[in-house]
Backbone as CSV, one residue per row, in Angstrom:
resi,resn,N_x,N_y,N_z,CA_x,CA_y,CA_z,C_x,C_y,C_z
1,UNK,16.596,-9.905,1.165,16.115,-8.577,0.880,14.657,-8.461,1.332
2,UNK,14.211,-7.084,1.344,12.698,-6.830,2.389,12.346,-6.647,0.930
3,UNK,11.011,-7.566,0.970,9.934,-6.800,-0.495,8.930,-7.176,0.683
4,UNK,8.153,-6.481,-0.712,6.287,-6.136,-0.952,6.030,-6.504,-2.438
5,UNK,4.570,-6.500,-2.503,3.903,-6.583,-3.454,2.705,-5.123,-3.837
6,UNK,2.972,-4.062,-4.479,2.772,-3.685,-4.490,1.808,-3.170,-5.852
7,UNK,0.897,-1.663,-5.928,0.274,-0.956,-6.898,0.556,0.858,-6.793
8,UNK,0.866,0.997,-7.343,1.790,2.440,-7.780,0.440,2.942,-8.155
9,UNK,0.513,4.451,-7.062,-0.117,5.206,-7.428,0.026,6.441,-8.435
10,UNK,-0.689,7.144,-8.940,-0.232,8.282,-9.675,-0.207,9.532,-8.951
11,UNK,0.934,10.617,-9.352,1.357,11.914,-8.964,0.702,12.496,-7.958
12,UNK,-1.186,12.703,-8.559,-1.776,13.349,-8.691,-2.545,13.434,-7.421
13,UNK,-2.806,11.889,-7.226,-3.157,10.916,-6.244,-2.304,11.125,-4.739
14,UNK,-0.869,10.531,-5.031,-0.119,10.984,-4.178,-0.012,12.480,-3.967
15,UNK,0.065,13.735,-4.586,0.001,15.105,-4.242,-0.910,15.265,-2.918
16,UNK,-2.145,14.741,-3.559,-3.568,15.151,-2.872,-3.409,14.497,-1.379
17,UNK,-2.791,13.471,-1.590,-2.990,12.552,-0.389,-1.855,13.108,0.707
18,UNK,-0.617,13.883,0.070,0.729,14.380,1.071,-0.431,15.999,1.412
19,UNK,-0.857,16.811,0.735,-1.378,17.922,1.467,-2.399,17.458,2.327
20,UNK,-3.440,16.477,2.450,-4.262,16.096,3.625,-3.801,15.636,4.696
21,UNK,-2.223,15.185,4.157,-1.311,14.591,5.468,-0.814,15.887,6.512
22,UNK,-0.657,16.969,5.212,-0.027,17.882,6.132,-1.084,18.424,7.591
23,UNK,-2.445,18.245,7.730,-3.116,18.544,8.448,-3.165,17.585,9.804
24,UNK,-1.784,16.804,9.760,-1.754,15.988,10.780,-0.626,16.452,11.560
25,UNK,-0.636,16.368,12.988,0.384,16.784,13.906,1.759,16.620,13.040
26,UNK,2.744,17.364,13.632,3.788,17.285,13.241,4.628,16.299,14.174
27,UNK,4.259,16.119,15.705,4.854,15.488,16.204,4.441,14.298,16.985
28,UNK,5.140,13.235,17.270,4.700,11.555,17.762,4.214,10.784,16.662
29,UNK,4.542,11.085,15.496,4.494,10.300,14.200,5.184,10.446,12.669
30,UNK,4.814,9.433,12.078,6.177,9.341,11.461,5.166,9.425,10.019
31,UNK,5.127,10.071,9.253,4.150,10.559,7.971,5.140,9.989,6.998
32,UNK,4.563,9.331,5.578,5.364,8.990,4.526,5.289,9.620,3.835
33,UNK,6.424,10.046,3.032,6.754,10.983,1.857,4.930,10.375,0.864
34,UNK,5.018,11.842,0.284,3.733,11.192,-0.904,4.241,10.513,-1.472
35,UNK,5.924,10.728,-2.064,6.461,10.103,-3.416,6.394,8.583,-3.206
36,UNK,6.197,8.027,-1.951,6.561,6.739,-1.441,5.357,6.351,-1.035
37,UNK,4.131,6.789,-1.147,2.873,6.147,-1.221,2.098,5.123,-1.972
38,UNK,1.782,4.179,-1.856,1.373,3.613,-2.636,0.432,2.145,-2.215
39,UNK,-0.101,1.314,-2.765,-1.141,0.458,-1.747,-0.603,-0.994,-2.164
40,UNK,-0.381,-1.143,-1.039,0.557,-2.648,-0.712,-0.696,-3.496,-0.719
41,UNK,-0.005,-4.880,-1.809,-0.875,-5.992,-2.082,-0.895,-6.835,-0.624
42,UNK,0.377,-6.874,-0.519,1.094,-8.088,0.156,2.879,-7.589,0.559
43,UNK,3.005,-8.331,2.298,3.991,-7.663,2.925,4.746,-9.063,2.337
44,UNK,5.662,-9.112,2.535,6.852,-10.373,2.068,7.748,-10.595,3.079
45,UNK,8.564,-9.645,3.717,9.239,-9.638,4.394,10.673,-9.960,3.718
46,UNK,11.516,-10.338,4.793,12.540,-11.021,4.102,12.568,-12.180,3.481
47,UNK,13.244,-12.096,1.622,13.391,-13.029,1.000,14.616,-13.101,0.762
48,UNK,15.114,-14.597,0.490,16.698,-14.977,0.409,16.884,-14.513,-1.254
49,UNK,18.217,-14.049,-2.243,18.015,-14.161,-3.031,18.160,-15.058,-3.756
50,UNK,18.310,-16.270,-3.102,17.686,-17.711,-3.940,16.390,-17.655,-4.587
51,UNK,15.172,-16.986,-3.464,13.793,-17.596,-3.672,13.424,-16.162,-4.507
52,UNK,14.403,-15.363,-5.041,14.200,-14.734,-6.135,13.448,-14.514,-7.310
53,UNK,14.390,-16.035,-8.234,13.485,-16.164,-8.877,12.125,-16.939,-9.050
54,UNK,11.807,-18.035,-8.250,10.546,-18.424,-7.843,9.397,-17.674,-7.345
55,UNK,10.206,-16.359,-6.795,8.848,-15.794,-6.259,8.538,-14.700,-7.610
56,UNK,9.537,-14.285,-8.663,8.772,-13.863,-10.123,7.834,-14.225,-10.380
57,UNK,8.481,-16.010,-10.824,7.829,-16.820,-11.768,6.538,-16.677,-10.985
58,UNK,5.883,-16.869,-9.765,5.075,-17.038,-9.230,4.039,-16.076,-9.280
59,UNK,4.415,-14.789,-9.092,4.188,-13.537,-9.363,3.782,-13.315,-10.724
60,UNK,4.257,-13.942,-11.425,4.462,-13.845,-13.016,3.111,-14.857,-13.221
61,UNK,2.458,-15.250,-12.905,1.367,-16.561,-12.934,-0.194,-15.579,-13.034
62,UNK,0.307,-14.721,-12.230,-1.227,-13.821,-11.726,-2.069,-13.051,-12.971
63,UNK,-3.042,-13.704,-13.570,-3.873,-12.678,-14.623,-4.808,-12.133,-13.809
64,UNK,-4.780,-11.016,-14.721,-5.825,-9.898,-14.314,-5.907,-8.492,-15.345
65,UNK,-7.533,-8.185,-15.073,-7.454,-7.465,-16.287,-7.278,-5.819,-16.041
66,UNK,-7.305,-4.665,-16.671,-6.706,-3.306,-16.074,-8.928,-3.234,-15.131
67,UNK,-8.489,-2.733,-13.938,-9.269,-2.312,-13.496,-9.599,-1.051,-12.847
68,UNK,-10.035,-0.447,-11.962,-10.137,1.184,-11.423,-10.715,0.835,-9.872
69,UNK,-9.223,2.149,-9.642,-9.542,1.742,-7.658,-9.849,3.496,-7.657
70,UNK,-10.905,3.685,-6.788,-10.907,5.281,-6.065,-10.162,4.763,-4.331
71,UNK,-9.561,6.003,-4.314,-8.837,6.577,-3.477,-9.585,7.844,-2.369
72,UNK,-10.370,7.292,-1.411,-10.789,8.067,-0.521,-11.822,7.287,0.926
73,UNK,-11.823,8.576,1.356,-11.917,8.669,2.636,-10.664,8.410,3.806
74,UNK,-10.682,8.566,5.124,-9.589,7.892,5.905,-9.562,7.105,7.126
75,UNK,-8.854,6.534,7.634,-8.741,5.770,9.217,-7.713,5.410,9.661
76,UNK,-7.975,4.594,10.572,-6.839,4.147,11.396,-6.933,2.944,11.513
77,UNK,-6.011,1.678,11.752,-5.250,0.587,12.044,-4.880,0.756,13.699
78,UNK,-5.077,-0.017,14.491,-6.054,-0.957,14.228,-7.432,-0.826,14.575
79,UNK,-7.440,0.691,15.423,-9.216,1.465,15.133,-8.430,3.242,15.642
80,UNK,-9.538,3.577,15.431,-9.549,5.569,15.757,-9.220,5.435,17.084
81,UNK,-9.643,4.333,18.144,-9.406,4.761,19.583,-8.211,4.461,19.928
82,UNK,-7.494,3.643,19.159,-6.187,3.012,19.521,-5.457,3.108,17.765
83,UNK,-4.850,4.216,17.631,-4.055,4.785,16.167,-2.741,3.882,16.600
84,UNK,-2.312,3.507,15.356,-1.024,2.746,15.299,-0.708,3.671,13.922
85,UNK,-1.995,3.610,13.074,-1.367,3.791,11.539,-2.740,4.496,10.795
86,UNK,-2.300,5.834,10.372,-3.635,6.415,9.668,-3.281,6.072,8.315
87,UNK,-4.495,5.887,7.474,-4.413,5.734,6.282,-5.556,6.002,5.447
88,UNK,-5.867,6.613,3.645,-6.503,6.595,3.018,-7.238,5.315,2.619
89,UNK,-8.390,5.547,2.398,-9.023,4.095,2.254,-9.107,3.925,0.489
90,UNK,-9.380,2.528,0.027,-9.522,2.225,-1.246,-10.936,1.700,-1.700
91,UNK,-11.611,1.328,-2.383,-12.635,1.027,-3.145,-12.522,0.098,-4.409
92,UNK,-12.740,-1.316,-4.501,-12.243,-1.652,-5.628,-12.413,-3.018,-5.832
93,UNK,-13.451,-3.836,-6.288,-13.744,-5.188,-5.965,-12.304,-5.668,-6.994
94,UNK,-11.946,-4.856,-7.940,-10.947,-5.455,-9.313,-9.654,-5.706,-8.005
95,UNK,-9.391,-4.744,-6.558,-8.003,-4.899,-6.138,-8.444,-5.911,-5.176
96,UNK,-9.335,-6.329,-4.468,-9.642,-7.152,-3.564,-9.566,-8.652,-4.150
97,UNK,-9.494,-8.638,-5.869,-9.405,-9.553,-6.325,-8.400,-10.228,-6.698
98,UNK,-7.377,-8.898,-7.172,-6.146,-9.313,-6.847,-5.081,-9.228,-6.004
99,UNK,-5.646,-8.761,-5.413,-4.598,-9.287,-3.781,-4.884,-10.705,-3.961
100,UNK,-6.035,-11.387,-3.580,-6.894,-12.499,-3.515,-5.542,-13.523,-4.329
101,UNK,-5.204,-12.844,-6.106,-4.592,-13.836,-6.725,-3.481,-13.630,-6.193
102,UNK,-2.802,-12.512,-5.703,-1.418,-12.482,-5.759,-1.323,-13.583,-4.369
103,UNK,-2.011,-13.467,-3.225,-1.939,-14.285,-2.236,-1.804,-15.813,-2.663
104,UNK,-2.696,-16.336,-3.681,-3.066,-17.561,-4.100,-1.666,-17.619,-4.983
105,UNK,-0.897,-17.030,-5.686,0.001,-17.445,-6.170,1.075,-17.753,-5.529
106,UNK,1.208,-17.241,-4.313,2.636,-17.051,-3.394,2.328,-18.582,-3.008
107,UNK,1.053,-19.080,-2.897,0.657,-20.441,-2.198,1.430,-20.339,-0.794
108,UNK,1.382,-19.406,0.573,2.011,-19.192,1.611,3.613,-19.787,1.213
109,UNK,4.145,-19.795,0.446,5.721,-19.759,0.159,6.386,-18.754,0.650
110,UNK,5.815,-17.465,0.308,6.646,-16.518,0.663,5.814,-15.137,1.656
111,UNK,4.582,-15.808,2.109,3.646,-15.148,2.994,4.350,-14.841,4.492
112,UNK,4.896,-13.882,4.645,5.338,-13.371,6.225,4.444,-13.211,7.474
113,UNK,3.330,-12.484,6.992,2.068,-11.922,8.098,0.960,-12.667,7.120
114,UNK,-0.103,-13.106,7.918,-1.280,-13.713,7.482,-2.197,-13.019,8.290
115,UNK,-2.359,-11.385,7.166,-3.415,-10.649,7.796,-4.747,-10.579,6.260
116,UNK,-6.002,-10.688,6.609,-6.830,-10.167,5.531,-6.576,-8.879,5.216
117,UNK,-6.667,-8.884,3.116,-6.396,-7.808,3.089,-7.381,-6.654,3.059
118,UNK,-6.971,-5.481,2.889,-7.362,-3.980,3.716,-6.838,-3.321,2.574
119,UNK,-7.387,-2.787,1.551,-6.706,-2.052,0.694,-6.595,-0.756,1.436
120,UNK,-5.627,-0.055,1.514,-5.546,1.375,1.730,-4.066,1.627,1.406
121,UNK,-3.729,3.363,1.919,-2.673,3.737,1.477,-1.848,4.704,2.523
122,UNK,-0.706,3.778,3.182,-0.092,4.491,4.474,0.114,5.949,4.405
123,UNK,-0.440,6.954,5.366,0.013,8.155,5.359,0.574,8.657,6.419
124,UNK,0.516,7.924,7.854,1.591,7.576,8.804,1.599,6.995,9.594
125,UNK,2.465,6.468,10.495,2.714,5.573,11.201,2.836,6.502,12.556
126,UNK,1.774,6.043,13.362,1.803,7.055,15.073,2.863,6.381,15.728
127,UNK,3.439,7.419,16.974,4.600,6.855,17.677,4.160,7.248,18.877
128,UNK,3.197,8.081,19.075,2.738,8.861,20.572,1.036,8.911,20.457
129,UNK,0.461,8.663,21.590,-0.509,8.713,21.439,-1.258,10.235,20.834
130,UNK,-2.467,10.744,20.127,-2.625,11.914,19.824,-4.052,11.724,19.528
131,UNK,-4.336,12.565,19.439,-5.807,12.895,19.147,-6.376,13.629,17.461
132,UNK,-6.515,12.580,16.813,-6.951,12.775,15.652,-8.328,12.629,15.017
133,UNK,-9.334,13.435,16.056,-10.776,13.571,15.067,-11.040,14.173,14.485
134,UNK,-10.299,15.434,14.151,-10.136,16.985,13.444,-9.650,16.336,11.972
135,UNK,-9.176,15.286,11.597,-8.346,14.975,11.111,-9.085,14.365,10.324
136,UNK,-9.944,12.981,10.773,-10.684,11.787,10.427,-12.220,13.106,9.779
137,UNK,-12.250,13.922,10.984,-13.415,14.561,10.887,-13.566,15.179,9.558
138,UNK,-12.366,15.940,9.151,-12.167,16.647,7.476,-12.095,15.824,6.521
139,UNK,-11.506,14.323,6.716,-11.146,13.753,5.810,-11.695,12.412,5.251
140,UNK,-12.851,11.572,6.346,-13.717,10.970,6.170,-14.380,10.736,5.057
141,UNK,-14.732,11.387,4.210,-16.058,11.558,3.008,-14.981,11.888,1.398
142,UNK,-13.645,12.742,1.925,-12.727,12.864,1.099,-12.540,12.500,-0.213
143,UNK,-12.741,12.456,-1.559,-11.925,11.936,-2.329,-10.963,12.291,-3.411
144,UNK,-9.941,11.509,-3.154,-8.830,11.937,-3.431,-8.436,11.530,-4.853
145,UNK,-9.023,10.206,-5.182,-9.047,10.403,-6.898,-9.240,8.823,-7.404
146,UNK,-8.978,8.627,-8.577,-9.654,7.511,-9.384,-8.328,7.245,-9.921
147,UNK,-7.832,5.952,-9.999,-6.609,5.392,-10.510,-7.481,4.108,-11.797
148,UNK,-6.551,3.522,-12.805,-6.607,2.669,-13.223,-5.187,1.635,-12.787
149,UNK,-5.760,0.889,-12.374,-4.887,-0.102,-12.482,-4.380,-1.237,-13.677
150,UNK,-3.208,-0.883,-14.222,-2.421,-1.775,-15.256,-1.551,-2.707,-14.893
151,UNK,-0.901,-2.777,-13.375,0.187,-3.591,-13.498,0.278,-3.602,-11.815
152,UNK,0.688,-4.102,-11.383,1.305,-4.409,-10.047,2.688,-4.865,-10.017
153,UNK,3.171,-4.549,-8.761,5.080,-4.282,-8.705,5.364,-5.531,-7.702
154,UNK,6.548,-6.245,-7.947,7.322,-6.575,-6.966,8.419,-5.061,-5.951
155,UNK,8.282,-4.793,-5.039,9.281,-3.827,-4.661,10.321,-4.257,-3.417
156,UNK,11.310,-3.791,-3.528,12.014,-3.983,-2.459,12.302,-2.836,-1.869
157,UNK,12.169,-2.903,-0.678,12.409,-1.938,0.685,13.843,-1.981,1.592
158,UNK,14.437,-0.756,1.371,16.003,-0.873,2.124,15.915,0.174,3.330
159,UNK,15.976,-0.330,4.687,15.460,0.678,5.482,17.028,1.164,5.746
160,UNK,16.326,2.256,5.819,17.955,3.511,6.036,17.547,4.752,7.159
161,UNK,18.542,5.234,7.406,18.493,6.316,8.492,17.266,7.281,8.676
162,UNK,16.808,7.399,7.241,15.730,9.193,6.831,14.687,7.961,6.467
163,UNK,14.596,7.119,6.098,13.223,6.095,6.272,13.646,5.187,4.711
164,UNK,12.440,4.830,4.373,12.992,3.529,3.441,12.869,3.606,2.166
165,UNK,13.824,3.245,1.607,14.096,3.150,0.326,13.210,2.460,-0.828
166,UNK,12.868,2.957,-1.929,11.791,1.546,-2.685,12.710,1.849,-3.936
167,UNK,12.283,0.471,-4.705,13.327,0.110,-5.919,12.264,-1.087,-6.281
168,UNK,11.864,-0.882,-7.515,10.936,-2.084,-8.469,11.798,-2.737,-8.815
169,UNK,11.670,-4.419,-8.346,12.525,-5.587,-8.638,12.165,-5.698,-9.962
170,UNK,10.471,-5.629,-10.194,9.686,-6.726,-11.300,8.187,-5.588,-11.119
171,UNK,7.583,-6.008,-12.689,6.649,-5.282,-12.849,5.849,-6.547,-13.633
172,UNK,4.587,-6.148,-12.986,3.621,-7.458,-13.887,2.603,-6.939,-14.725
173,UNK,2.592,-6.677,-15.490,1.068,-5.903,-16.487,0.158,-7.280,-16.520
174,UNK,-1.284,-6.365,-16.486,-2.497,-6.913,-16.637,-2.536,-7.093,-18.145
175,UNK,-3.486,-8.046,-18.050,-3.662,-8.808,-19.859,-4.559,-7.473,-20.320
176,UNK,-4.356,-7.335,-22.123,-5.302,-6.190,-22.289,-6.666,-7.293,-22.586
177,UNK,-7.423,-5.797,-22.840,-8.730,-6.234,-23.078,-8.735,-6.934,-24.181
């Protein structure tokens, strides 16, 4: 099965972030639903469901306490001159920290891509080249809102015809205060 490691954004967050999307071409790219937004810890790729439950327990290892990410400004992957992937940017030494653990817990067991992480939050994926400074230009300074973070997700991804499916395997809450 395809997972991620993921942090669930709220409504409100996602709303704000699908109407700034709408100011992006309609065509040579592939925009994600808001409802399906959200800021990936860690890609996984395919896991067998043997390494199932090891990669819980593992998952299940990670403390951390509730912290607060803002949600703004925007860019591109892998720069503005060459768009692959626009996205909202994040702010947040508490998520940089735990990516940090969730990485350190997987101990490269179940690590697919070994990229540093980049907190942000996909809003689409380009397929044609286009010209987006109108875009970067409005939305640069942007902010789109203030989350607390309580918990981080295991998710699994089922790619299908109209785009991909998400379904929470596992949910991990942060220790309280």
């Amino acid at each position: 099965m395809r997972l991620f490691v993921a942090v669930e954004l709220p409504g409100k967050i996602r709303r704000r972030l699908g109407e700034a999307a709408k100011d992006l071409p309609e065509n040579g790219l592939k925009k994600v639903e808001s409802g399906k937004m959200h800021i990936s810890l860690k890609f996984l790729g395919e896991v067998g469901e043997g390494e199932l439950d090891r990669l819980i327990k593992s998952l299940g290892n990670v403390e951390f306490f509730p912290f607060f990410v803002e949600v703004e400004g925007v860019g591109a992957f892998p720069s503005r001159e060459y768009v692959r992937v626009i996205w909202a940017g994040t702010k947040s030494r508490g998520l940089d920290e735990l990516a940090e653990k969730v990485e350190k817990a997987l101990g490269g067991l179940f690590s697919r891509e070994n990229r540093a992480f980049s907190g942000h939050v996909t809003l689409a994926r380009v397929r044609k080249k286009s010209d987006f400074s109108g875009f970067f230009g409005k939305y640069d300074m942007e902010k789109f809102g203030k989350l607390q973070v309580n918990k981080f997700m295991l998710m699994k991804s089922v790619l299908q015809r109209g785009g991909s499916e998400y379904s929470v395997v596992a949910e991990f809450p942060a220790k309280s205060t």
